[in-house]
Residue, then its C-alpha position, 0 to 999 in steps of 0.5 A: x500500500x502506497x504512503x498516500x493509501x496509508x495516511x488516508x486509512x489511518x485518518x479513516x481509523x482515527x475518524x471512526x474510533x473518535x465516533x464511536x468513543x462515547x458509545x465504548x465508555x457507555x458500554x463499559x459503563x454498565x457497573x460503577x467505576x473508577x476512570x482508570x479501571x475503564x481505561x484498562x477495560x477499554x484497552x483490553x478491546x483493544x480500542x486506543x485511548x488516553x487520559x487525555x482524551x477519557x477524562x474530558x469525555x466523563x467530565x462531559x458527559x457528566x456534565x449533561x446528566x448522561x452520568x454521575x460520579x462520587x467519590x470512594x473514600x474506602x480506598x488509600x487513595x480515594x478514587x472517583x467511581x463514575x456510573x450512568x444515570x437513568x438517562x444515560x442507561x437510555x442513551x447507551x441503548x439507544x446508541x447500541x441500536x442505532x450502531x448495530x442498525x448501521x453496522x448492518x447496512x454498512x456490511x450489506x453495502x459492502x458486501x452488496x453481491 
């Protein structure tokens, strides 16, 4: 593959996993945890992420009441555990449908012979 194809399939990955990050954090989201712990989940998906990019998304997305968040104190080190809220627990499945639903045609498209 020729270094033009190259760069245009790394933006094309870049453009595809800055869409989907939300729905990832979401779905992982189903049980309360610490930011940290998520990373670690997300990366074990293989799904590249750093904390400069999760941290603002949970602060975002708590935010505009997709999730909450409080403090651990139980720990030596406090830790802040994140968790949706009834809204987000809506959103995240109604994220899942519309990527499946998508995912489906995108593959018909695809392999449409």
């Amino acid at each position: 593959m020729d270094r033009d194809n190259i760069e245009y399939l790394d933006n094309f990955e870049r453009e595809l996993r800055r869409g989907s990050l939300v729905l990832v954090v979401l779905s992982l989201l189903g049980k309360p945890t610490h930011g940290y712990d998520l990373l670690l989940r997300i990366e074990a998906h293989h799904v590249s992420m750093d904390t400069d990019t999760l941290y603002p998304l949970l602060r975002r997305l708590e935010a505009q009441e997709i999730l909450t968040s409080y403090w651990d104190h139980q720990t030596a080190r406090p830790r802040k555990i994140y968790q949706l809220t009834e809204r987000g627990k809506t959103l995240a499945k109604a994220m899942q449908t519309t990527f499946e639903k998508y995912h489906h045609t995108i593959k018909e498209i695809i392999h449409h012979d």
